[in-house]
Backbone bond lengths (Angstrom), bond angles and torsions (degrees), N, CA, C in turn:
res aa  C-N    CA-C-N  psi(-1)  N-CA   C-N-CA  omega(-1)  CA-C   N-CA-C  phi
1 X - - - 1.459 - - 1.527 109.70 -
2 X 1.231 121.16 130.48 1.621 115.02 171.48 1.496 126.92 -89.82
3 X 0.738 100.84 169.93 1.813 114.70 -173.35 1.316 120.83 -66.38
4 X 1.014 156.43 86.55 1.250 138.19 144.31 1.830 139.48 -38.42
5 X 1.053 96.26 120.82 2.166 99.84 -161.80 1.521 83.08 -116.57
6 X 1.835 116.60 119.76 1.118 111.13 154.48 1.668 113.25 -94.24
7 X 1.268 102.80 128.87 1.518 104.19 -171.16 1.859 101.01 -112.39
8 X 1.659 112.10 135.78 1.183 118.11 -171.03 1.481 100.91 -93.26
9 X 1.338 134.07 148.11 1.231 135.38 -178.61 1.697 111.85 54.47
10 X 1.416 114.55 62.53 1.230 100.90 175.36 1.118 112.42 -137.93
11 X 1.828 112.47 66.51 1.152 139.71 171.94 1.717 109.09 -95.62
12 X 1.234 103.12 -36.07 1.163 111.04 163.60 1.565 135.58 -156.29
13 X 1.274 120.38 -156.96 1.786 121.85 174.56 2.001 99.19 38.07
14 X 0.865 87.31 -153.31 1.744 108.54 -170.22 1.921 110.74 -30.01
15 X 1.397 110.96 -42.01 1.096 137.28 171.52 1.229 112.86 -42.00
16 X 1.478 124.72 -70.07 1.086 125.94 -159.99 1.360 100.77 -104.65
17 X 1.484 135.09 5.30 1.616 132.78 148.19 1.391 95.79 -70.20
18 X 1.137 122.15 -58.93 1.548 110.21 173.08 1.206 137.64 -29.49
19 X 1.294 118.71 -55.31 1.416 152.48 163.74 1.810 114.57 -38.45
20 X 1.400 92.34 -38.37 1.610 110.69 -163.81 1.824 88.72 -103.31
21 X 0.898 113.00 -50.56 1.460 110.17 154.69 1.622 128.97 -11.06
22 X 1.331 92.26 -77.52 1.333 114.25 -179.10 1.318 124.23 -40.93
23 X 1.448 82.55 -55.07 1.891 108.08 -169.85 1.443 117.31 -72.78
24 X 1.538 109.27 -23.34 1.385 115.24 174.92 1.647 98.94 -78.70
25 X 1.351 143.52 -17.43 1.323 140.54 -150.89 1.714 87.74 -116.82
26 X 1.503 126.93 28.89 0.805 129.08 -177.36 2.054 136.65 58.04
27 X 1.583 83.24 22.42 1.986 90.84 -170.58 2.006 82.56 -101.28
28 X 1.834 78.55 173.23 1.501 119.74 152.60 1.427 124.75 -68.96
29 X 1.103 113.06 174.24 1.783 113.44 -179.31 1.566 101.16 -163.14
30 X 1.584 101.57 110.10 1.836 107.61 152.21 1.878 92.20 -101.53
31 X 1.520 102.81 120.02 1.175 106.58 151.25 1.414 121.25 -111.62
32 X 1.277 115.69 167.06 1.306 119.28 -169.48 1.759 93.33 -113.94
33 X 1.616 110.49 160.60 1.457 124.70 159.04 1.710 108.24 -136.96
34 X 1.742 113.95 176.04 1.228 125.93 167.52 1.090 111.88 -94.19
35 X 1.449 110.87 -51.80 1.620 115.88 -150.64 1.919 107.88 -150.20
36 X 1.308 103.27 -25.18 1.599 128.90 -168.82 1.489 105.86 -84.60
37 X 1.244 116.40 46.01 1.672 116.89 173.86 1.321 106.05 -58.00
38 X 1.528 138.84 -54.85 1.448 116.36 168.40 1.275 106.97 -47.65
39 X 1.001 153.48 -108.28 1.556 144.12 -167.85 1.020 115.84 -9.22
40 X 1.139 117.78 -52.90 1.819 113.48 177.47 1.850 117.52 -51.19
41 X 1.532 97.39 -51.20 1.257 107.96 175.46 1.483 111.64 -44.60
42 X 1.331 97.78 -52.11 1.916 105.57 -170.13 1.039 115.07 -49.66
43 X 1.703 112.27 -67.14 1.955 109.54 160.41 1.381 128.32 -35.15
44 X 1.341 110.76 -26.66 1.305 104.49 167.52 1.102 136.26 -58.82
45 X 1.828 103.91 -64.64 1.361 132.72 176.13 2.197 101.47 -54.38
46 X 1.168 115.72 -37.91 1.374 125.60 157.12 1.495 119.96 -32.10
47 X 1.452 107.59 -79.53 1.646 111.12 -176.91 1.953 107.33 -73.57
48 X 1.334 97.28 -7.45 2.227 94.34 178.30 1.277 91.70 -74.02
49 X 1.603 128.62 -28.12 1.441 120.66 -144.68 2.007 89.09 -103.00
50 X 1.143 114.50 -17.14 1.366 117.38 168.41 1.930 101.85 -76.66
51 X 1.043 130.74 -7.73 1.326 120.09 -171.51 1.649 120.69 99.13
52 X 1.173 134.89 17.85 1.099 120.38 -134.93 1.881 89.62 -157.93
53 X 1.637 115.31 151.25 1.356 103.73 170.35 1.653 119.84 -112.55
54 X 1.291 115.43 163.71 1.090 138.40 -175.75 1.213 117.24 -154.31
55 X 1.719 105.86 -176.26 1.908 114.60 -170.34 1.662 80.74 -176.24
56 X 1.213 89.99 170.14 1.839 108.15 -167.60 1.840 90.27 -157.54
57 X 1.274 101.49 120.92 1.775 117.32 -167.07 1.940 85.21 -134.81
58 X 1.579 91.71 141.04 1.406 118.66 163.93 1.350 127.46 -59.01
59 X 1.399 131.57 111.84 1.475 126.42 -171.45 1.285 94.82 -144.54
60 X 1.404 114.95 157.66 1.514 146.24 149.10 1.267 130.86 -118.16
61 X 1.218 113.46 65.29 1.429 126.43 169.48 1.606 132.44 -13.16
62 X 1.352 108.34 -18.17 1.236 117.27 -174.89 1.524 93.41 -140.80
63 X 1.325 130.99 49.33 1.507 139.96 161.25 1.299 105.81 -137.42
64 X 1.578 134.31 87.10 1.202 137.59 157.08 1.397 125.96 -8.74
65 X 1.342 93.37 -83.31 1.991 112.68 170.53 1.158 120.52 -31.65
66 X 2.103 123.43 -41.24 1.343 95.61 165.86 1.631 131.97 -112.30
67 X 1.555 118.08 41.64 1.685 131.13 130.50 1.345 112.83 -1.88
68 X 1.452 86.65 -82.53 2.143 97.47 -177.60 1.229 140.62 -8.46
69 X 1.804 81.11 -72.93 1.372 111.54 -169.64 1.755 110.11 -89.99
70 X 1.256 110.71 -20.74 1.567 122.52 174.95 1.595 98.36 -71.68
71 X 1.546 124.14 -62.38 1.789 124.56 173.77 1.849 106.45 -36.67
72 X 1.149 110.16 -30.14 1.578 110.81 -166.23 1.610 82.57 -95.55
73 X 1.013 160.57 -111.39 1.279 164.27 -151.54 1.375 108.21 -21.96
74 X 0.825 106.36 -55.83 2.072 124.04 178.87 1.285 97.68 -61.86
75 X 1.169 151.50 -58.42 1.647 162.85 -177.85 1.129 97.10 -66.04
76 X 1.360 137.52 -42.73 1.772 123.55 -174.69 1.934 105.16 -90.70
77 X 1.654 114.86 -29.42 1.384 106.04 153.49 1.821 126.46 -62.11
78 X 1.459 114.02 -21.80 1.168 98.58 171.41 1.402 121.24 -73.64
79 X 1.128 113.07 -44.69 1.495 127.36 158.14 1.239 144.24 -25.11
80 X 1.821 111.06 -50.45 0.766 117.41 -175.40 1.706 102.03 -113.83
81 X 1.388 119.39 23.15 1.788 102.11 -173.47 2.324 81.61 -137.57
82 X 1.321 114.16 -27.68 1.761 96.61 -168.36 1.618 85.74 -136.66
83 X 1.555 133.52 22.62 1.262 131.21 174.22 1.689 116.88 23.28
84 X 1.643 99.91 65.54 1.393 137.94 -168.14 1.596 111.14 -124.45
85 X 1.257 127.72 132.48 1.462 125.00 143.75 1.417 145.25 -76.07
86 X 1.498 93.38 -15.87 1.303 125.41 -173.57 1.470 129.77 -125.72
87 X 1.169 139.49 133.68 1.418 135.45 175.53 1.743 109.78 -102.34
88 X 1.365 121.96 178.15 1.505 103.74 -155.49 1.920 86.28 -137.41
89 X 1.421 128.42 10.89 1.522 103.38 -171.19 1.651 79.78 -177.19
90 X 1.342 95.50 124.20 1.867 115.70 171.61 1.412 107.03 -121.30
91 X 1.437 119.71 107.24 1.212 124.78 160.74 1.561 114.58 -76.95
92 X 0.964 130.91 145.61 1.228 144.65 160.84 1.543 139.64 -97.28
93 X 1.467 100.46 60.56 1.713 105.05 -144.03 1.699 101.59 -97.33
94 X 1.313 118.94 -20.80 1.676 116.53 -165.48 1.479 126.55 -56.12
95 X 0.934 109.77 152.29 1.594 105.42 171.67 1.876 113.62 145.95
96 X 1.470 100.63 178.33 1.653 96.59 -176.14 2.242 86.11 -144.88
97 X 1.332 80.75 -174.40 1.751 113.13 -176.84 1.485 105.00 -95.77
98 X 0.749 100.31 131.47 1.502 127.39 148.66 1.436 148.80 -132.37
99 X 1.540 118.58 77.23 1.404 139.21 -170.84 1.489 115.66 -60.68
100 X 1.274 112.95 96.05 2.077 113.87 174.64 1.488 83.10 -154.43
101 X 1.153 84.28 143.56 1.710 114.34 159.74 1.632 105.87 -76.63
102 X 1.276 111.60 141.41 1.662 112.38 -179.43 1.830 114.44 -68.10
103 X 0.661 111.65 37.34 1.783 134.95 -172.96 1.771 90.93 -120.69
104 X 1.211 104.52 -37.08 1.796 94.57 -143.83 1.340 99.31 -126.65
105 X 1.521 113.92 -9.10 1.913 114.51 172.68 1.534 101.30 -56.72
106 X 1.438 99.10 138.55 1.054 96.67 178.52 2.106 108.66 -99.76
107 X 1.130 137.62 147.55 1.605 117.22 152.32 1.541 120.22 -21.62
108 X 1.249 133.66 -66.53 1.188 116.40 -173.29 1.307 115.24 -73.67
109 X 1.490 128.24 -14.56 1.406 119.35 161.49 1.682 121.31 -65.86
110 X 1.291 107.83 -26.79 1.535 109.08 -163.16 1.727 94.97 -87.46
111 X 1.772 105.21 -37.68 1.342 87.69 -166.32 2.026 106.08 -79.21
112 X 0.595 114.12 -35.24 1.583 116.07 167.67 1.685 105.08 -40.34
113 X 1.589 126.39 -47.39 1.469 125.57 178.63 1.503 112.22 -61.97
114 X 1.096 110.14 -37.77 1.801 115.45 -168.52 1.549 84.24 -88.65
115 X 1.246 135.14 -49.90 1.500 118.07 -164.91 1.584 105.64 -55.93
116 X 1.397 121.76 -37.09 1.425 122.75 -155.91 1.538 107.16 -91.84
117 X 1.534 113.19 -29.49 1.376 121.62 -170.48 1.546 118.61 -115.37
118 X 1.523 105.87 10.61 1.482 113.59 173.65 0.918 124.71 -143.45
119 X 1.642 119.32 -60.46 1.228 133.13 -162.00 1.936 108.69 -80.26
120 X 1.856 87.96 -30.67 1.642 92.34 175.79 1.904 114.05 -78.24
121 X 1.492 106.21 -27.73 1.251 100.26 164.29 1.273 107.24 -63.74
122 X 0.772 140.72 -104.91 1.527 154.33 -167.21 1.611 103.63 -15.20
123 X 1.386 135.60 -59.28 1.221 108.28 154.47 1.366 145.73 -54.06
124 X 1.172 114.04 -45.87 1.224 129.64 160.20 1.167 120.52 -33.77
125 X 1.583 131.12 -46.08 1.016 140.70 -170.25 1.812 102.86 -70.78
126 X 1.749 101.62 -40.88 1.886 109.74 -162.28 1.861 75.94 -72.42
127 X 1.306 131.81 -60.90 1.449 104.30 -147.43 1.332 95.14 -65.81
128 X 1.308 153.28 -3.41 1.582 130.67 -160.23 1.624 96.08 -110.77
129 X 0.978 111.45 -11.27 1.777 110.71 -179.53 1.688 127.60 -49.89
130 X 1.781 99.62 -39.13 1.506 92.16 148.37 1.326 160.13 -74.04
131 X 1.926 103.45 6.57 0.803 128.81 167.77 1.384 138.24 -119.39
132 X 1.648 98.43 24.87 1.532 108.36 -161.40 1.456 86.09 -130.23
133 X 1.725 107.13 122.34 1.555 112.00 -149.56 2.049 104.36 -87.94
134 X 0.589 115.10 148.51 1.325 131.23 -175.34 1.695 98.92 -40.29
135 X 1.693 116.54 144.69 1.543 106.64 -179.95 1.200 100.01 79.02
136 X 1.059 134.90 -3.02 1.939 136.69 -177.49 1.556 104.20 -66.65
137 X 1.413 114.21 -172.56 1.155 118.47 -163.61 1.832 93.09 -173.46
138 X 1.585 97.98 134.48 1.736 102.03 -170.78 1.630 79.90 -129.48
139 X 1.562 93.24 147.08 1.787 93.99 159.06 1.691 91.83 -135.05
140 X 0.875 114.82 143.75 1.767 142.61 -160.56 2.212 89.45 -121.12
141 X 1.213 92.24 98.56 1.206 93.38 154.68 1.707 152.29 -63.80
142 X 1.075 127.13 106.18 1.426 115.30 -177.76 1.553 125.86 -149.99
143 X 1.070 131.16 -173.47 1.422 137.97 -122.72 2.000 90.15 -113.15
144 X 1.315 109.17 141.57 1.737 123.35 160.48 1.821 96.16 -66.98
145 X 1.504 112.29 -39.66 1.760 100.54 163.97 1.053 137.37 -89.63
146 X 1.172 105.28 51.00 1.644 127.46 160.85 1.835 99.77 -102.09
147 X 1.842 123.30 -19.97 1.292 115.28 -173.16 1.581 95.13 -128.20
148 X 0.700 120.14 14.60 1.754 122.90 170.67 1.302 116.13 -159.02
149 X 1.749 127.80 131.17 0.951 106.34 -140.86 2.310 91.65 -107.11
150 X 0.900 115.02 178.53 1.516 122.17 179.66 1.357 116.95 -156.47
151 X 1.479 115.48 116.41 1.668 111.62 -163.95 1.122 110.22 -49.25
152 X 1.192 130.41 171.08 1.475 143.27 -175.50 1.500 126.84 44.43
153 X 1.167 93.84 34.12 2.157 106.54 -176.47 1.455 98.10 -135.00
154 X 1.607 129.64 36.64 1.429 97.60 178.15 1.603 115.17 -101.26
155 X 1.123 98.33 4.33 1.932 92.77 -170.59 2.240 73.10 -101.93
156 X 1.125 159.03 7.78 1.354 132.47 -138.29 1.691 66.99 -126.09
157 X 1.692 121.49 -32.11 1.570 111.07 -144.33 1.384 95.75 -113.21
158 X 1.174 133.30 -26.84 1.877 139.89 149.65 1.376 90.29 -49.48
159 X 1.411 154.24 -54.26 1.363 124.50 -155.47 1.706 91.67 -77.77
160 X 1.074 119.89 -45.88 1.326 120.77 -170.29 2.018 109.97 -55.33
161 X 1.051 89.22 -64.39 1.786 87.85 171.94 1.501 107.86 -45.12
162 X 1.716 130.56 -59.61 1.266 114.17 164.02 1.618 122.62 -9.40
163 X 1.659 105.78 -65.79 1.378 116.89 -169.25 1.489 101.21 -63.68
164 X 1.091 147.53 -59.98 1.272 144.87 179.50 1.498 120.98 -43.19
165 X 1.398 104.21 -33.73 1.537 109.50 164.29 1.721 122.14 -62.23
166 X 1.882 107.50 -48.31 1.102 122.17 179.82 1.444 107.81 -71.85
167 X 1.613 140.32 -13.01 1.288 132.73 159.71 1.135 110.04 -48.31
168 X 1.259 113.52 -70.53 1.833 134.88 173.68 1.481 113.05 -19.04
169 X 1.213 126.66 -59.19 1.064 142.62 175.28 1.816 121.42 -73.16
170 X 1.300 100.07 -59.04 1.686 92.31 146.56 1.697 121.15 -35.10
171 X 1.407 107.86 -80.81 1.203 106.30 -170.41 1.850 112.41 -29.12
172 X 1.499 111.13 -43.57 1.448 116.06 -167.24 1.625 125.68 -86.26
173 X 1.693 92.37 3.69 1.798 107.55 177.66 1.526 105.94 -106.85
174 X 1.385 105.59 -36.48 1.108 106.58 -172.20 1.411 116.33 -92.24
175 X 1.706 125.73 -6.40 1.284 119.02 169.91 1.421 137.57 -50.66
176 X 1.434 96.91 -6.52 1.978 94.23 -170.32 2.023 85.52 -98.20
177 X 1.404 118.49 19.96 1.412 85.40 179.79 1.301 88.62 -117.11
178 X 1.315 128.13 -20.44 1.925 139.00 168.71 1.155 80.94 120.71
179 X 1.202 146.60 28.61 1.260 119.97 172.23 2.155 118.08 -86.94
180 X 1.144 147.61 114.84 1.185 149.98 -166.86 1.387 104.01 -86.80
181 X 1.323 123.78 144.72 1.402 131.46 168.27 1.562 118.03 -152.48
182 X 1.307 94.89 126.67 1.519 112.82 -162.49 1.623 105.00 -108.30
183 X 1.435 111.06 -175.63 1.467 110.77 167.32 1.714 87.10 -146.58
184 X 1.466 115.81 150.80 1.251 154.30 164.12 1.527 137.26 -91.88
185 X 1.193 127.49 64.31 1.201 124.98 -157.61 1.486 113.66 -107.27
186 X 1.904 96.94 88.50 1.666 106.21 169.18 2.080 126.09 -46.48
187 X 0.922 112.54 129.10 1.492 106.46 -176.36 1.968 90.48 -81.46
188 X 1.572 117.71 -158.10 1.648 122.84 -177.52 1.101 87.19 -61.79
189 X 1.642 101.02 132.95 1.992 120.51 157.36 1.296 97.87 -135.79
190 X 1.539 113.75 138.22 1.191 146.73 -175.19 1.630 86.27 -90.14
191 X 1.663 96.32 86.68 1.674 108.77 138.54 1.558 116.65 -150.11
192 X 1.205 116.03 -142.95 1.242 104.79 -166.86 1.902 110.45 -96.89
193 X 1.658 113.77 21.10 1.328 112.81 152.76 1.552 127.03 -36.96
194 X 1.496 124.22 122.82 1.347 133.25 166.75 1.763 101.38 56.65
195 X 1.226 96.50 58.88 1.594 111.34 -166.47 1.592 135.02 34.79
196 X 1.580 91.76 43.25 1.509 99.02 162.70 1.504 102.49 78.50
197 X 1.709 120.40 26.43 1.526 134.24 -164.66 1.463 92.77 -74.62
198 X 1.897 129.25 -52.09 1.588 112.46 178.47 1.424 127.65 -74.87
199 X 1.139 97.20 -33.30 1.933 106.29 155.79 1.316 122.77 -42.39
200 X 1.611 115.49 -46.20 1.554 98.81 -134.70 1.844 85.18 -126.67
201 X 1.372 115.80 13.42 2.037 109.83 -163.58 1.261 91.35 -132.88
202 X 1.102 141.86 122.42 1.668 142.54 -106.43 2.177 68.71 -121.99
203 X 1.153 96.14 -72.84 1.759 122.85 179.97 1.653 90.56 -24.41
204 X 1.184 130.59 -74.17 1.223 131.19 -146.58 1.974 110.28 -80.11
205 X 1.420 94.11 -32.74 1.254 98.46 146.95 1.332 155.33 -9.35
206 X 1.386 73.82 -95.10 1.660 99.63 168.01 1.848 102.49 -82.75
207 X 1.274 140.27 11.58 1.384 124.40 144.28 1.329 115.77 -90.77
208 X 0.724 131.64 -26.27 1.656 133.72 154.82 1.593 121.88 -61.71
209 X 1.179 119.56 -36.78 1.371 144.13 145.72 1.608 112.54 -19.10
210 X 1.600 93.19 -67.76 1.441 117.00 173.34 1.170 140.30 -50.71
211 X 1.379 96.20 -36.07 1.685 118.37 -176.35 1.282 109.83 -93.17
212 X 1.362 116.99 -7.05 1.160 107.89 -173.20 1.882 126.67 -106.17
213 X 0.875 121.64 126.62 1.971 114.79 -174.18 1.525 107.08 -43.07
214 X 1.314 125.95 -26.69 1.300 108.91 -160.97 1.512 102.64 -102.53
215 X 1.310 107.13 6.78 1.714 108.41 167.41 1.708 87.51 91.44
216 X 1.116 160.27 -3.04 1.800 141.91 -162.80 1.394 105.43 -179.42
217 X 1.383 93.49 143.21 1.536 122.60 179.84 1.643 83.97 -49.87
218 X 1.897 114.35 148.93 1.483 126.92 133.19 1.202 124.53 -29.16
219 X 1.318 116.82 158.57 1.509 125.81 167.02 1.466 103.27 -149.80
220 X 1.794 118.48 146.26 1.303 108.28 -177.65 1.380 150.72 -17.09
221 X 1.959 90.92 -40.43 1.212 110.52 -172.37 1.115 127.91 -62.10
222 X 1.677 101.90 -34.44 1.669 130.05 172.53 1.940 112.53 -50.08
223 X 1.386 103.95 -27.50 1.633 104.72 -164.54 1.863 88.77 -109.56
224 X 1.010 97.98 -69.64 1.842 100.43 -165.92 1.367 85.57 -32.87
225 X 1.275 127.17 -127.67 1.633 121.29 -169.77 1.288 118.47 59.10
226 X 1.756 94.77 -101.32 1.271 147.31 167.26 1.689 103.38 -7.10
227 X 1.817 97.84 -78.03 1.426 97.88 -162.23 1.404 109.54 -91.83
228 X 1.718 134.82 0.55 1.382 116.90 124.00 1.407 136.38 -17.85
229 X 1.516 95.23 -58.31 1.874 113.00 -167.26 1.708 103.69 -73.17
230 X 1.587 107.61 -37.11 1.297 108.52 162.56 1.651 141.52 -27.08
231 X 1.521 82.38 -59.06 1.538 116.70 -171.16 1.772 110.28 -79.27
232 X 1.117 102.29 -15.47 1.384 119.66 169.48 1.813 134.85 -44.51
233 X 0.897 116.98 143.31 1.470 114.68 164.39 1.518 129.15 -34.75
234 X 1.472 96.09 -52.53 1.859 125.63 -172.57 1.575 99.48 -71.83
235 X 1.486 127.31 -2.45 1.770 112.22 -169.94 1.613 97.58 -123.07
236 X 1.622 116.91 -3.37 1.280 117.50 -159.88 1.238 109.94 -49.77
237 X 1.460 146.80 -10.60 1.240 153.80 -163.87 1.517 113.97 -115.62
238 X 1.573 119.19 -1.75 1.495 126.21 141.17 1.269 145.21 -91.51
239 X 1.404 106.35 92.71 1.470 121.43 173.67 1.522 135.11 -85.62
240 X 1.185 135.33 -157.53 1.098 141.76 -127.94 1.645 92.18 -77.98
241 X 1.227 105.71 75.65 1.767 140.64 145.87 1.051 136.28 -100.63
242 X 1.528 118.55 135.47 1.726 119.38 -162.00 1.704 97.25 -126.42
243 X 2.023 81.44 102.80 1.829 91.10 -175.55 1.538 109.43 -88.91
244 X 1.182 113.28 144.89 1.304 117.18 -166.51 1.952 100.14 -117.54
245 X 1.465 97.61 92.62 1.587 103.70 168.88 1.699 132.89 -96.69
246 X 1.805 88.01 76.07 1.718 91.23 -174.32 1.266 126.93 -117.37
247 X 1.664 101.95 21.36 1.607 110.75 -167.27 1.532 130.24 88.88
248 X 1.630 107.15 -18.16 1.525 119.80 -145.54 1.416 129.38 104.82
249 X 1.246 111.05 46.58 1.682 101.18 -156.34 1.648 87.11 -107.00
250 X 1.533 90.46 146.58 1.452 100.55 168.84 1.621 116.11 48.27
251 X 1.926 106.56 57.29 1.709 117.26 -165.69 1.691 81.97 -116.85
């Protein structure tokens, strides 16, 4: 029987290398989107054309209220597409940038960061728990600036350290069911983060470039992989560890 990995935001960037990840390592895919239903579709039609099934369901990661109705949707897709109750691997990949110096964050910027990168994990995670089958495996996404710091990321990299804390604690509630939970912490990847600013700003680039041992910014390919191989059979004996995949950045 194969795996099912629901991956959040995997319409695009890291998400949907993930996604494509998966499916090449022979799993399933519930991905989630915001707003990018063509995209969603595409990843789909993507991993069908790898052999493999999937579905792409509407979420807002940082909207409490609709949990509910997303747990009921997700439970009637397992049902009705791999005649399952359960899914076996929750990535935790969603989210965006937000660049202010702590002078200039505003409240609705900070609270939108913690809603999307903490508070929505962390719920998200309690409503899906009855459906995340025993032996499971969560990876909780987060930031290389949670250990080095970069002006204008501190409310983006406190929500993220949050999450690294709440792995920890996962890992130690959820051990009597086998379930493992890790955290993932991409260093700069050239995608369309904070509008595609390490991708697309030649300057900023190449300072990240700089900082880094392997001579160059990340690229999807560098992370999706990864938390495939994660989610894997061969890692089942790594727990509540926060891997940091940035090439060497900032050593």
């Amino acid at each position: 029987m194969s795996t099912i990995t629901l991956i959040t935001g995997g319409s695009r960037g890291l998400g949907r290398n993930t996604a494509l990840s998966v499916a090449r390592k022979g799993g399933d895919v519930v991905l989630t989107y915001r707003s990018r239903a063509e995209e969603a579709q595409a990843v789909v039609t993507e991993i069908e054309a790898l052999g493999r099934r999937a579905v792409a369901l509407p979420l807002d990661t940082g909207t409490l209220a609709e949990f509910p109705a997303f747990t009921r949707e997700l439970s009637a897709a397992l049902s009705r597409i791999w005649d399952r109750e359960s899914f076996d691997h929750l990535v935790n990949n969603a989210g965006h940038g937000d660049h202010a110096l702590i002078a200039e964050t505003t409240e609705a910027q900070f609270d939108r960061l913690v809603d999307v990168h903490f508070k929505g994990v962390f719920f998200l995670i309690q409503a899906l728990l009855p459906l995340l089958a025993d032996g499971g495996r969560i990876v909780n996404l987060s930031s290389g600036l949670t250990r080095v710091s970069y002006p204008g990321f501190a409310a983006y990299a406190a929500a993220k350290g949050a999450v690294e804390v709440l792995s920890l604690y996962l890992a130690k509630e959820l051990g009597a069911r086998g379930i493992a939970v890790n955290t993932v912490a991409p260093g700069a990847i050239a995608t369309d983060f904070l509008g595609g600013a390490v991708r697309d700003t030649p300057d900023l680039n190449k300072v990240f470039a700089q900082m880094t041992a392997l001579g160059r910014v990340g690229e999807p390919d560098d992370i999706g992989p990864m938390i495939a191989s994660l989610l894997s059979a061969d890692h089942r004996w790594v727990n509540a560890q926060r891997i940091e995949v940035s090439g060497g950045q900032a050593i």
